[in-house]
N, C-alpha and C positions, 0 to 999 in steps of 0.2 A: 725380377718381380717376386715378390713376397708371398710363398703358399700362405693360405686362412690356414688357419688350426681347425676350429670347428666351426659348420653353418648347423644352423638349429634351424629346421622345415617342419614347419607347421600346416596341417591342414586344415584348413577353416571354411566351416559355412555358417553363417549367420550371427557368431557369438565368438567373435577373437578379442569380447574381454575376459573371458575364462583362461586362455593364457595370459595377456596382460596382467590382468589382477591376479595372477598367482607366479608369476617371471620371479618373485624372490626365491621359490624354489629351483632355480637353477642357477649357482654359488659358483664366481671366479668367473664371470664375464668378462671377455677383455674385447671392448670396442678396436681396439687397433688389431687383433687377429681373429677375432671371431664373428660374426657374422648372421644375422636371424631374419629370415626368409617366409614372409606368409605367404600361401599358396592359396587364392579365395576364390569358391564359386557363389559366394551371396547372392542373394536377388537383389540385396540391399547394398549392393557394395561400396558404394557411397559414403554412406553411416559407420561402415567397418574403415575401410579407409581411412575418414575421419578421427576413429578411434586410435588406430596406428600409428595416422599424425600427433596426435595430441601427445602419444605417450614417446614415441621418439622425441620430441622438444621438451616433454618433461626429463626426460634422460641426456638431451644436449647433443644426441646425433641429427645425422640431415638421412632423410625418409631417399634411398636407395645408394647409400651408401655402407651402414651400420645397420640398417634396417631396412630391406625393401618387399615390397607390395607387388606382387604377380596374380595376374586374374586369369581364372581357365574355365574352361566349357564343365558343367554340374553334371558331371555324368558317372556312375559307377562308385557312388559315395565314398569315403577317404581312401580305396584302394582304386579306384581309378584317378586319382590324386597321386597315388603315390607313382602309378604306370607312368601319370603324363611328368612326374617331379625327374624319374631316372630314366625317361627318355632325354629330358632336359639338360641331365647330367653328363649324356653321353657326346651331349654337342657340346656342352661348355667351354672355354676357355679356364673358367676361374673354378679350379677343383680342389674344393680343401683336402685337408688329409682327414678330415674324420668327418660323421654327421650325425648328427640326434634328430631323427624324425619323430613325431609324433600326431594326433589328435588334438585339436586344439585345447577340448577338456582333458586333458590327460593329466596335469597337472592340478587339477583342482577337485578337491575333497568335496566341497561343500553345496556345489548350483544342483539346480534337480535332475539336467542332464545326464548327473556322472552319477545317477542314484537310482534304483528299479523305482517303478513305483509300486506303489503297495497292491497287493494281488500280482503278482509277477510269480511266476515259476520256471525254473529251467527245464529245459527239455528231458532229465530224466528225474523230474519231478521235483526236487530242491527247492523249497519258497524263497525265493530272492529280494520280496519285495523290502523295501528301505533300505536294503544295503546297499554300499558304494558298489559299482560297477568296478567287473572284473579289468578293463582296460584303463583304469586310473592307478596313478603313483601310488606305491604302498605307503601308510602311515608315517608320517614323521621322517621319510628319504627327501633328501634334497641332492640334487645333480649337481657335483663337481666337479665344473670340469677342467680343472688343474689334478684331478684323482682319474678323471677319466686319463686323461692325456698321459698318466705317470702308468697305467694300466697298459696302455698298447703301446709303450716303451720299454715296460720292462716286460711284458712278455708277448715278443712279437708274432706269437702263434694266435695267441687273440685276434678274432675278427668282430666279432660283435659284442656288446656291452649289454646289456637288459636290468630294467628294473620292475617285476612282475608280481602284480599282488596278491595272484591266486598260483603265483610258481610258473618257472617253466613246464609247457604242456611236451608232452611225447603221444603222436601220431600213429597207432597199432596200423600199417597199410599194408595187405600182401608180403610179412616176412621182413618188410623192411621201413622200422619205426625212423620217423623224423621227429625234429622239436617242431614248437610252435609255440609264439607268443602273442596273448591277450590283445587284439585291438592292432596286431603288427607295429605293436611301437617298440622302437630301441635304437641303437648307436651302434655304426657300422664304419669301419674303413673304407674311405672312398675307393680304393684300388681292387678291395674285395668285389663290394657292391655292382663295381664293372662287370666283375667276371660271372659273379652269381646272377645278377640281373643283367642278361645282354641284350640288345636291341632284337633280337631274332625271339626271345622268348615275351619281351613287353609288346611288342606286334602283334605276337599268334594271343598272347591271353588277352589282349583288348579287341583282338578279333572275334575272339568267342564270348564276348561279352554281350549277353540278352538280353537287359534290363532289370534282370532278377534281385533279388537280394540273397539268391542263395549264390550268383557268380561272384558276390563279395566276400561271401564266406569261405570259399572256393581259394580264392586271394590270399584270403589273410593265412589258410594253411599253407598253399605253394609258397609264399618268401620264406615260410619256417623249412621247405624242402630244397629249397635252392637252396640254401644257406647250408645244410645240413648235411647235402649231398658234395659240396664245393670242400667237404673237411675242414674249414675254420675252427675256431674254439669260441665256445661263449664263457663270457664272463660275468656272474649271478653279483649285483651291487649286495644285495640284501644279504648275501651267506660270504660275500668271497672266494667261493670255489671255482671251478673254471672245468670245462671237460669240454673234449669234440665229438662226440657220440652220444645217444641215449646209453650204448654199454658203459662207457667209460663214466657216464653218471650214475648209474645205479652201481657202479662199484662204490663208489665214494658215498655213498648212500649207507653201503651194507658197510664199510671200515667204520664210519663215524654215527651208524645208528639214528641217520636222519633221512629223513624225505623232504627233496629240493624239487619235487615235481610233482604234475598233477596230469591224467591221463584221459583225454580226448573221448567224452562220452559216444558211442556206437552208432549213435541217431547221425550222426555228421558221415560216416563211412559211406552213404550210400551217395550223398549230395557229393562228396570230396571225388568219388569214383567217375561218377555221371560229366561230370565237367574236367577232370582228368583224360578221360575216355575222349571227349569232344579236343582237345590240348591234343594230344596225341595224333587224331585222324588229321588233325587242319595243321598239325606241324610238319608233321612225314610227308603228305600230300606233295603234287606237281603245281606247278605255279595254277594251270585248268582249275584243277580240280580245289586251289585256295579260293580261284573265285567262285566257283561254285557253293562253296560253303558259304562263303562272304553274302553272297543272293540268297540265300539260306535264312543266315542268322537276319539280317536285313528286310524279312519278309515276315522275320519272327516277332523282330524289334516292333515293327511299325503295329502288326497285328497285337501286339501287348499293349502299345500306346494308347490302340484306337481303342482296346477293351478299356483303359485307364481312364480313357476320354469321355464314354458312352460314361463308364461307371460314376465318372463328377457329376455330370449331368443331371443321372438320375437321383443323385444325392442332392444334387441342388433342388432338386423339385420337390424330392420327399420332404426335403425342410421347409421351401415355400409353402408346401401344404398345412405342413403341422402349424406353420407362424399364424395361415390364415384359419385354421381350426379355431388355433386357440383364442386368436382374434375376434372370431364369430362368436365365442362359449363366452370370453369376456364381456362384449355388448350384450348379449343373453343375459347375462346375469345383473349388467347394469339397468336392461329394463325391468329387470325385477325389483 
């Protein structure tokens, strides 16, 4: 049997025409070994489906052969996609030798998605608004993957590939800096991927998963620490330099007078800590003492739901109010 070269894993919720309508940015597709995989938690999944179909038959493949359609429970937005994608991976049969995960938007410049909106700011203060989003394709790159493929050929200390538009990030944690990449999108060797992500580690971090959007950001920096701590090498599309350590980048940095990175504002140290700290207790732990935690986070979940629940509510009401204010001031004014 034939390894795939590369499967391309997309995480999609509601909009996989933003990879569709931008799939010319990834150059050297070869239908007989490569492979593209939407991963969807839509509510609409239907209409996405549909879409997948349509554009598989305009491309002349058959929809789960060249291109298949996988639905999962919406939980833990694209990094609990990515937990439930390399769990998946670990049961496969069919494991290519390489993968380019991303965002569905990730490749697309131009929808509103991959754009702040105006009045946006970053956490240490930066106005972001109108500009493209830090986790989309830098300018004018296109993925090729006959350059990818010739990358982790000729230099087999490569593990991962990245193309990042605000630079790879370095992680200041306790003495001992990790990378991290924008939105966790990039291209990894399957054989890496096993080792840095193993099933003992996607367990315990979807175990500690509390509904939050700060356990996603949580996420997106641990893949940059597994990866980092496993010694791999990354290899930057946009500069062509390649190093396996934040040290070994900031030499190449100081030899050639450039800066290929960009450094983890402070505001994230405490959340990265908090849910690190929580990883740790629930990993070391006795099997007891997993499910104790487990009744824990589970007591958490539900109580955040039911505040989530209360809170539509009352938002539902506040608006039937205002509808019928305004409704009332209307006719007022018409019997005037």
């Amino acid at each position: 049997m034939n390894i795939d070269r590369f499967h391309i894993i997309v995480f999609n919720h509601e909009r996989v025409c933003s990879f569709l309508d931008n799939f010319g940015k990834i150059i050297n597709f070869d239908p007989e070994q490569d492979k593209i995989f939407i991963i969807d938690c839509s509510a609409k999944d239907k209409l996405q489906y549909k879409e997948v179909t349509d554009f598989s038959q305009k491309h002349g493949w058959a929809l789960g052969e060249q291109i298949h359609f996988i639905r999962r429970k919406n939980w833990g937005i694209d990094q609990g996609a990515r937990i439930d994608y390399f769990s998946l991976l670990h049961q496969s049969v069919m494991k290519p030798k390489y993968i380019w995960q991303f965002q569905e938007h990730y490749l697309d410049l131009r929808s509103f998605w991959s754009i702040w909106k105006e009045g946006t700011y970053n956490v240490d203060g930066k106005y972001f608004g109108g500009q493209i989003k830090g986790d989309v394709i830098p300018n004018e790159l296109v993925i090729d993957l006959n350059v990818c493929e010739k990358i982790y050929e000729t230099h087999p200390q490569v593990s991962v590939i990245y193309a990042d538009r605000l630079k790879i990030g370095i992680f200041p944690y306790t003495n001992s800096d990790f990378f991290y990449l924008d939105g966790a999108n990039f291209s990894i060797r399957t054989s890496y991927a096993l080792q840095a992500f193993d099933q003992n580690l996607l367990e315990n971090c979807k175990s500690i998963y509390d509904l939050t959007y700060n356990w996603a950001l949580f996420m997106e920096f641990r893949w940059g620490f597994q990866m980092t701590k496993k010694g791999g090498s990354f290899y930057d599309l946009v500069s062509n330099y390649y190093f396996n350590n934040p040290q070994s980048l900031r030499k190449i940095e100081t030899e050639n007078n450039i800066c290929l990175h960009q450094t983890a504002e402070a505001y994230y140290e405490e959340t990265y800590k908090k849910f690190s700290c929580y990883y740790s207790s629930f990993a070391n732990s006795s099997i007891l003492i997993k499910k104790m935690y487990q009744g824990i986070f589970l007591l958490k979940k539900i109580s955040r739901l039911f505040k989530n629940i209360i809170k539509y509510i009352l938002d539902q009401i506040a608006c039937l109010k205002t509808i019928k204010t305004f409704k009332f001031k209307l006719l007022r004014f018409g019997d005037n």
